[in-house]
N, C-alpha and C positions, 0 to 999 in steps of 0.2 A: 284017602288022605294018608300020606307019608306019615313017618314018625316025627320027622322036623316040622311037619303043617299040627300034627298032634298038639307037640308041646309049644309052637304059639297060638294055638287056639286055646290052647287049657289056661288055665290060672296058676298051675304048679307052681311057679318061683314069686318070690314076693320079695324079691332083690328089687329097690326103686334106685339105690346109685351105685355101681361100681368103680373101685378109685383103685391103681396098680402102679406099682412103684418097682422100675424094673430096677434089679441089683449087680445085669451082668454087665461084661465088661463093655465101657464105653464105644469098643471098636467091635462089637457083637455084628456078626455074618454071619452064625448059623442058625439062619431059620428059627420056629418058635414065633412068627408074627402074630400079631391080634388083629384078625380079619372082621372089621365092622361093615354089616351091611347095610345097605340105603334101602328106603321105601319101598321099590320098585324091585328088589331081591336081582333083579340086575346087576346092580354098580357095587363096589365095596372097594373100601382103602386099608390097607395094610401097614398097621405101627410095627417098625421093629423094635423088637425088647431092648433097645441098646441101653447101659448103666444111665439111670439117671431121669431118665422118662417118667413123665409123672401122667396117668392118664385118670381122667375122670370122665365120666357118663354115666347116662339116665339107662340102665341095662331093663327096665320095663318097656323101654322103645326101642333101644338098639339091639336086633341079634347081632350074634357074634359068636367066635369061635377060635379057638388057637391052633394057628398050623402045628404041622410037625415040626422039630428040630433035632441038629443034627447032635447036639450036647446038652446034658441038664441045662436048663434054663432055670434062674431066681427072680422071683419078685414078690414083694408085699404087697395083699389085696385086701383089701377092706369092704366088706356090704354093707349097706344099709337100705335096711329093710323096711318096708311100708308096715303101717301099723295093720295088725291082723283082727278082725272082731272074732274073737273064739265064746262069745257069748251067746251058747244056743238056746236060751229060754225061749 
């Protein structure tokens, strides 16, 4: 098992929404997409960061990954996280 089959078979992240609010400019070309994959680790669609993008998803079901770009890229993300039981009696 790969390192990417590792970390979705583990539990490691306990991100249940991620919410991203890109900040650059409206007419953004370079690169920096948000590559969301499908089921099937085949398919995936590609948001680009352009100013204004508001994206929200369930990031306990969606992998995903940010390409390269070719300039800083801005955006405000927000997680929220599943509640954790850190209660080990």
């Amino acid at each position: 098992m790969g390192l990417l089959g590792w970390l979705r078979s583990s539990d490691y992240r306990y991100r249940a929404v991620t919410i991203i609010l890109y900040l650059n400019d409206p007419e953004w070309n370079s690169g920096g997409n948000l590559r969301c994959f499908g089921e099937d680790d085949t398919s995936s669609i590609d948001v680009n960061p352009t100013g204004g993008t508001l994206i929200i998803f369930d990031s306990s079901k969606i992998e995903h990954q940010v390409l390269p770009s070719l300039m800083d890229r801005y955006a405000l993300t927000l997680w929220i996280n599943e509640a954790v039981n850190t209660n080990h009696c």
